[in-house]
C-alpha positions in Angstrom: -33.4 163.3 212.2 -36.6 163.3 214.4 -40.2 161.3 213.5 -41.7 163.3 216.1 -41.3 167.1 216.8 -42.2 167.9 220.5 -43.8 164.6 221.3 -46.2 164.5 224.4 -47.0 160.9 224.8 -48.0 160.1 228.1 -46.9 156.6 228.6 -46.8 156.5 232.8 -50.6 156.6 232.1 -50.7 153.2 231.1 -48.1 151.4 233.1 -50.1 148.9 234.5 -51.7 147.3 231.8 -47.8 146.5 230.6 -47.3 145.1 233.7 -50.6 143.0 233.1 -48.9 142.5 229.5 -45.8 141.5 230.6 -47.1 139.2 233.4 -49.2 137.3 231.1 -46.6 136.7 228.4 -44.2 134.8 231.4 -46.7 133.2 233.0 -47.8 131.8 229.5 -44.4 130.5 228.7 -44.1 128.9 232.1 -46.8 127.0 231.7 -45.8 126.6 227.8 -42.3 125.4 229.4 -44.1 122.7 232.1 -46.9 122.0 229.8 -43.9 120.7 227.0 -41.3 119.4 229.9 -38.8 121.9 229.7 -37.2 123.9 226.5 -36.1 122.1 223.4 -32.7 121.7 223.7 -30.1 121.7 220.6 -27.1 118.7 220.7 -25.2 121.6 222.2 -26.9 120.8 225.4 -28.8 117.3 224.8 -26.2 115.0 222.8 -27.1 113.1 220.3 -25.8 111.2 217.0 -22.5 111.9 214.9 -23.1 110.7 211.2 -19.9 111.8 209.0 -21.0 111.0 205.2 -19.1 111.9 201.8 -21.4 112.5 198.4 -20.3 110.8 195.0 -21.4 114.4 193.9 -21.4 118.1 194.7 -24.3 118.7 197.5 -25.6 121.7 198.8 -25.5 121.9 202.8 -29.0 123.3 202.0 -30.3 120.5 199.8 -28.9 117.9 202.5 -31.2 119.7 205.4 -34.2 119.6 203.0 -33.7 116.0 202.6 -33.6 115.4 206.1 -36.5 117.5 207.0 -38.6 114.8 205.9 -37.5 112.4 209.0 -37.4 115.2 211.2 -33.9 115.9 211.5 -33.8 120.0 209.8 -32.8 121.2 212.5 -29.3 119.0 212.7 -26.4 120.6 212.3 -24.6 120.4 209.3 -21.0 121.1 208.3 -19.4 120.7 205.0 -15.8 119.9 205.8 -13.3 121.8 203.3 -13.9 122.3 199.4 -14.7 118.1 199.2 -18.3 116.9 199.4 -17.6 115.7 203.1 -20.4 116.2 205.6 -20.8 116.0 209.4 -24.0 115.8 210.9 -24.8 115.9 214.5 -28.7 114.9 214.5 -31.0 115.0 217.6 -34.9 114.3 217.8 -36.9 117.1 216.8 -40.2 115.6 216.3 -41.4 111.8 217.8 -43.5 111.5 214.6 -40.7 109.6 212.9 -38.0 109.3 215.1 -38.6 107.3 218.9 -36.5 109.2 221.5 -34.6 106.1 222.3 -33.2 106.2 218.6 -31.1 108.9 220.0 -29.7 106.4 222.1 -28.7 104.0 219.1 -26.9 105.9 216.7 -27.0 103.0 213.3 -30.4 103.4 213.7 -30.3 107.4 213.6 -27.7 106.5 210.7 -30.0 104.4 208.9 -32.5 107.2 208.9 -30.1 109.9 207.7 -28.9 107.3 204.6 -32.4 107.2 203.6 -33.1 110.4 204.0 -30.5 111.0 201.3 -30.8 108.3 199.1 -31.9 109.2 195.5 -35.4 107.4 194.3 -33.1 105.4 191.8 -31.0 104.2 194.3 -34.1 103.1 196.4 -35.5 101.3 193.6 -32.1 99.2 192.8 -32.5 98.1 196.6 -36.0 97.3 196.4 -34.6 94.9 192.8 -32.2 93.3 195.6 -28.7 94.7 194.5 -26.0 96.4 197.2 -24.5 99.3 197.6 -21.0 99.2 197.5 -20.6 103.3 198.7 -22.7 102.4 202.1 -21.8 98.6 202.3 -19.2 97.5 205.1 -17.0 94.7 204.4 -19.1 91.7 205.9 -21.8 92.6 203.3 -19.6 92.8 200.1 -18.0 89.6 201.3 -21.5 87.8 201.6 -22.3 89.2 198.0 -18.7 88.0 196.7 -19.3 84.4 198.4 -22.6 83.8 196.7 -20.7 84.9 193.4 -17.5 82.5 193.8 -18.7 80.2 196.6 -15.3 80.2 197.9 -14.9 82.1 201.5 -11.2 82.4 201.4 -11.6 84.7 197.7 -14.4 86.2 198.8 -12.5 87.5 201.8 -9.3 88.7 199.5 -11.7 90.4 197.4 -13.8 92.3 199.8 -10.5 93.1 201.6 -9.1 94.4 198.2 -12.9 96.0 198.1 -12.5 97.5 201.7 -8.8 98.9 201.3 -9.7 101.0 198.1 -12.6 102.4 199.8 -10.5 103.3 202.4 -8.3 105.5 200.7 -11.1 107.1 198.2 -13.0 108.3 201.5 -15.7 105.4 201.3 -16.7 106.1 197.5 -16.2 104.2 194.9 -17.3 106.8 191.5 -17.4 104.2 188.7 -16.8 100.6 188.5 -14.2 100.7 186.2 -12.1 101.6 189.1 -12.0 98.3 190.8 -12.3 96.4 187.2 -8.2 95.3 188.2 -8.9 94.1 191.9 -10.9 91.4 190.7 -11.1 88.4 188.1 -13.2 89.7 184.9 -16.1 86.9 185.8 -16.0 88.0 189.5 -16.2 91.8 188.5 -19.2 91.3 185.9 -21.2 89.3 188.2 -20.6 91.8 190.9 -21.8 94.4 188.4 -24.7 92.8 188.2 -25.5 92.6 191.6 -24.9 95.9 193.0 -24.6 99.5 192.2 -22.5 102.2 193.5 -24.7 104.8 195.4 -24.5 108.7 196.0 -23.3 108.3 200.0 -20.6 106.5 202.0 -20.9 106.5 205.5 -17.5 107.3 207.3 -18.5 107.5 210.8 -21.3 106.8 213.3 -21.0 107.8 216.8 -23.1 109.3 220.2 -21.7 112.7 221.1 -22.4 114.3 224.5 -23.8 117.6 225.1 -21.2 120.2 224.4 -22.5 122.7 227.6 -21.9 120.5 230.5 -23.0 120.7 234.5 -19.8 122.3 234.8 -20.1 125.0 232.0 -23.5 125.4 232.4 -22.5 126.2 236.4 -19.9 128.8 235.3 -21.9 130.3 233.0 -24.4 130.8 235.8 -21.9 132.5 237.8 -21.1 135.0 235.2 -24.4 136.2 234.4 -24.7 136.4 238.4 -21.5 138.4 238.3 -22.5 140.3 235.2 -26.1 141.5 236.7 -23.9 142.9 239.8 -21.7 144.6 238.0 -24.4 146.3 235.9 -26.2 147.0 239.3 -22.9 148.7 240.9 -21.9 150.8 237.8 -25.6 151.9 236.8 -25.9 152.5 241.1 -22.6 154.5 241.1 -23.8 156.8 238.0 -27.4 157.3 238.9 -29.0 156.3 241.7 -29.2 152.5 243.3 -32.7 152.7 242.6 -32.3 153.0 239.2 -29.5 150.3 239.0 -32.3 148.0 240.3 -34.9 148.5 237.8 -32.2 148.0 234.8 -31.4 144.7 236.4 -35.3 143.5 236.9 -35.9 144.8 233.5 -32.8 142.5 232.3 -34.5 139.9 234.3 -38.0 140.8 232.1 -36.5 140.4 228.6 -34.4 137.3 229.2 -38.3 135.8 230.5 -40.2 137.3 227.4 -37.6 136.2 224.9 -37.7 132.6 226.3 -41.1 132.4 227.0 -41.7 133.3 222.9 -38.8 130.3 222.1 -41.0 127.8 224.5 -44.2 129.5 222.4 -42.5 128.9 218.7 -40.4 125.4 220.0 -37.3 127.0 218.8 -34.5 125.1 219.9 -31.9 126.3 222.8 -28.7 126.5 221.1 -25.3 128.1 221.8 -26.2 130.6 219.3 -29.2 131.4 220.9 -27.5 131.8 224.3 -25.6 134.3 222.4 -28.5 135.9 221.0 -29.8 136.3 224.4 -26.9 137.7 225.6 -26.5 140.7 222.9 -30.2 141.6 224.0 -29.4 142.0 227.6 -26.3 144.1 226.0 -28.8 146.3 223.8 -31.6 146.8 226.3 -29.3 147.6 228.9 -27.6 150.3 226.5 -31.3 151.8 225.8 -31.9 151.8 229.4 -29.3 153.7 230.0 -29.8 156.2 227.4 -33.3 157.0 229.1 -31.8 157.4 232.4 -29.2 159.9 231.5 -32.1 162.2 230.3 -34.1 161.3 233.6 -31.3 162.7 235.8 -30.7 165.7 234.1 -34.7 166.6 234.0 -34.9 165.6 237.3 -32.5 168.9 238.3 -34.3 170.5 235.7 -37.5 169.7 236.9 -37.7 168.7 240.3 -39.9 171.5 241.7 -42.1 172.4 238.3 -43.2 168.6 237.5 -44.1 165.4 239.5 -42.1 162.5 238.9 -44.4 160.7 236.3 -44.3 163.6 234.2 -40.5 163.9 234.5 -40.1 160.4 233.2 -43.0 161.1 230.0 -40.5 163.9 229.0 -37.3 162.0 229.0 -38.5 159.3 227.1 -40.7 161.5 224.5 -36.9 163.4 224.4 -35.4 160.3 223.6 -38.4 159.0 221.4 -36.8 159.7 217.8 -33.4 158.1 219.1 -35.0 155.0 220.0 -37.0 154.7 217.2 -34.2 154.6 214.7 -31.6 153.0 217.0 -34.6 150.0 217.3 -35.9 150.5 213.9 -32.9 149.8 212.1 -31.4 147.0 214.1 -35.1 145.0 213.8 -35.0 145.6 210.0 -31.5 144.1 209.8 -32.3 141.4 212.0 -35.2 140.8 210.4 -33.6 140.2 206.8 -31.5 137.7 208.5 -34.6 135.8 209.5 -36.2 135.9 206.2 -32.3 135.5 204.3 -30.0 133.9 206.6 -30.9 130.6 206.2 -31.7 127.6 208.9 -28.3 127.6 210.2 -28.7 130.9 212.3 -33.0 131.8 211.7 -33.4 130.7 215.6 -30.2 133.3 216.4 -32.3 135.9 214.2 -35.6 135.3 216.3 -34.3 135.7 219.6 -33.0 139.1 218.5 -36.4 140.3 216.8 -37.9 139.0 220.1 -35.5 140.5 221.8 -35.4 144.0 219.9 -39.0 144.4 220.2 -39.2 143.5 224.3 -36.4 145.6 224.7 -37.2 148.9 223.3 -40.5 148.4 225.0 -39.3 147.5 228.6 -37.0 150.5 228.7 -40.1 152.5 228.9 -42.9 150.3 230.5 -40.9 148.3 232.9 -37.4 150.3 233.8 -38.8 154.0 233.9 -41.6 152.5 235.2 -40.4 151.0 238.2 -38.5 154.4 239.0 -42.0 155.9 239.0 -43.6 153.6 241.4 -41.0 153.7 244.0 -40.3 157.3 243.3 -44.3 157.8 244.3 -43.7 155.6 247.4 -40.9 157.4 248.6 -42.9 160.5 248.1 -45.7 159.3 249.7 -43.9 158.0 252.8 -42.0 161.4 253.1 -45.5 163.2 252.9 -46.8 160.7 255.4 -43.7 161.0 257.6 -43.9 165.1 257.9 -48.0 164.7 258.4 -46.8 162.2 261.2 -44.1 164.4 262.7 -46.5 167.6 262.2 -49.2 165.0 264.1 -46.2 164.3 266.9 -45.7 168.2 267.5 -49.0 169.3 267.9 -49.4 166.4 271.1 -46.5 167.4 272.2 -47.4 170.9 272.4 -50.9 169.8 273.4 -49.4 167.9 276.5 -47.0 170.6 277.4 -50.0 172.9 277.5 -51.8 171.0 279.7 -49.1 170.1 282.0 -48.5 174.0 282.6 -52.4 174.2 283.1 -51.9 171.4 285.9 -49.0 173.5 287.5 -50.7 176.8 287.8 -53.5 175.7 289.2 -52.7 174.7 292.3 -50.4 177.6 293.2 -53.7 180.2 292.2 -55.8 177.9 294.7 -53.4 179.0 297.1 -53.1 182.4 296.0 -57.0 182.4 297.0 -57.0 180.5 300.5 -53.9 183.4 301.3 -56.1 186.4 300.3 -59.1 184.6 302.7 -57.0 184.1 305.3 -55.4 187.5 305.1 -58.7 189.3 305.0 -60.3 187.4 308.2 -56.4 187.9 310.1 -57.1 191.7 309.3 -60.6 191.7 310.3 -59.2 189.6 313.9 -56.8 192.6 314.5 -59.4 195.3 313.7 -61.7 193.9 316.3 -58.6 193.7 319.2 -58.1 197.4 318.0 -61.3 198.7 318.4 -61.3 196.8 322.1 -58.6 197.9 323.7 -60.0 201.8 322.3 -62.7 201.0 325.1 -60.9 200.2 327.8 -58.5 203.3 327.7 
């Protein structure tokens, strides 16, 4: 299948305003970045609060995140645990609106919020009528309740504890009354009834988690990537040319900067499922890279005396246009219905790749053939310059040798001269003597 037939796009022609492109887009998320103090981390890599809860009823995961989006908390993640209507969820700040940072630090605070977050209007209005909630009530507060009732501390304390113990086993929820009607004396129970209500949420646990990606993980993972851009350097250097492994990994380089420069833009959060994201993008733009190269070398045989290097590189990608269209089209369109269907849990996963997609397919052309072009020119260039030079060099030399032989000969035909002068006036010397000694005899 092909969208083009015999395309003859000339993108070398505009190479430098994507560089312009690509150098404003970084430079715009590292000021983004400073401007904002750094990225907005998930718990992954920040911490933050543990709140394990368990609903009287059947919840939706999504219904709990919508209920917490009005403190500010969305973005936590949530985890039903099993087929019950347990919950775990590990909040951290997303907004300072509602939330003070150092409520992070004091997680019955952070607990507080989450409770209320949840809590039905009925059950608010039963608080604001001064009755407890058993479901979210520790001990010490039912035992207060019970002491005002019986103004004895030693029953209150057997009844809370009775209280306490059945919670305990029912996973902090107590679903009717009528299930603690036999713990307690019919007066003690009614009054109770009267008093308090049994509310929608129990709170099981309330603890500060660290950051999941420590110094230590965050170091290794450092070193792999370090590792991983060699080895891409070495086996694209060993296939092609080093040149060309060189431009792959700076074009590597120029995704990973565009796709976090677009998360500092949006104030997506850095999770570990968008480090994953950004890893399958250096995997994908690497593979289209690649593809592009593979026609380059072969034109480049093909070529090499008909076409200039620019041109080479214009008809291995329009080659390879229809390929990339579909390979990108249909990988953006399925990452794209994630994003719109997926739901909270992995929409920041789904932007990185559309980011990622996008910058990808677009520096395999404008940044990795690119780059081959430019230095390609330069080594031309200098080879043109260097033969001009050496040309320059022989012509000197044969210039100086030139004059050199001048300087030789003409001493020795100076000589030649003063020889014949001196020969001629010898002869004339012996003539003379001749002629003399004629006259005598």
């Amino acid at each position: 299948m092909e969208f083009f037939k015999n395309p003859n796009f000339k993108f070398m022609k505009v190479k430098y305003i994507a560089f312009l492109l690509s150098l404003t887009i970084i430079i715009a998320g590292g000021i983004s970045v400073y401007v904002k103090k750094g990225f907005n981390l998930s718990i992954d890599f920040a911490g933050g609060t543990l709140v394990q809860i368990n609903f009287k009823d059947d919840v939706s995961i999504d219904k709990v995140r919508k209920s917490l989006k009005n403190v500010d908390l969305g973005k936590s993640i949530i985890q039903k645990l099993g087929e019950g209507h347990e919950f775990i969820i590990k909040a951290q700040k997303v907004s300072s609106k509602n939330i003070e940072e150092e409520n992070m630090e004091k997680p019955e605070e952070v607990a507080n919020k989450i409770v209320e977050a949840l809590r039905t209007e009925e059950e608010k209005q039963l608080l604001k009528e001064g009755k407890l909630d058993l479901n979210i009530s520790e001990k010490s507060f039912i035992k207060n309740l019970l002491l005002q009732i019986t103004g004895d501390e030693a029953k209150a304390e057997e009844y809370a504890t009775k209280i306490a113990n059945y919670k305990k086993k029912h996973l902090g929820i107590i679903k009717s009354f009528d299930e603690i009607k036999d713990l307690l004396p019919k007066d003690v129970f009614e009054k109770l009834k009267e008093k308090s209500f049994l509310g929608n949420i129990a709170l099981l646990r309330v603890e500060i988690v660290g950051p999941q990606v420590g110094k230590d993980l965050r170091y290794k993972a450092t070193q792999a990537t370090i590792w991983a851009l060699i080895g891409m350097l070495v086996y694209i250097a060993f296939r092609f040319k080093f040149l060309f492994g060189v431009s792959a990994v700076l074009t590597l380089a120029h995704d990973v900067l565009v796709t976090l420069s677009f998360i500092s833009f949006f104030n997506k959060e850095i999770s570990l499922t968008v480090v994953a994201g950004i890893l399958t993008i250096v995997g994908y733009s690497l593979n289209d890279t690649i593809v592009i190269y593979d026609r380059v070398r072969d034109n480049l045989k093909k070529y090499v005396k008909k076409l200039g290097i620019e041109e080479i590189l214009d008809v291995s990608i329009n080659e390879t246009l229809s390929r990339t269209i579909i390979t990108s089209g249909t990988t953006l369109l399925t990452v794209l219905a994630l994003y719109i269907f997926g739901g909270e849990v992995i929409r920041d996963f789904a932007f990185t790749m559309l980011v990622g997609i996008i910058s990808g397919t677009y520096s395999s052309i404008y940044q990795s053939c690119a780059y081959i072009g430019i230095w390609e020119k330069r080594k031309e260039k200098k080879a043109k310059e260097k033969k001009i030079a050496n040309l320059k060099r022989i012509e000197e030399r044969k210039k100086t040798e030139v004059k050199k032989v001048k300087e030789e000969t003409a001493p020795s035909q100076s000589e030649g001269k003063a020889t014949q002068v001196t020969g001629k006036s010898s002869k004339r010397k012996s003539t003379k003597k001749s002629k003399k000694k004629k006259k005598k005899r």
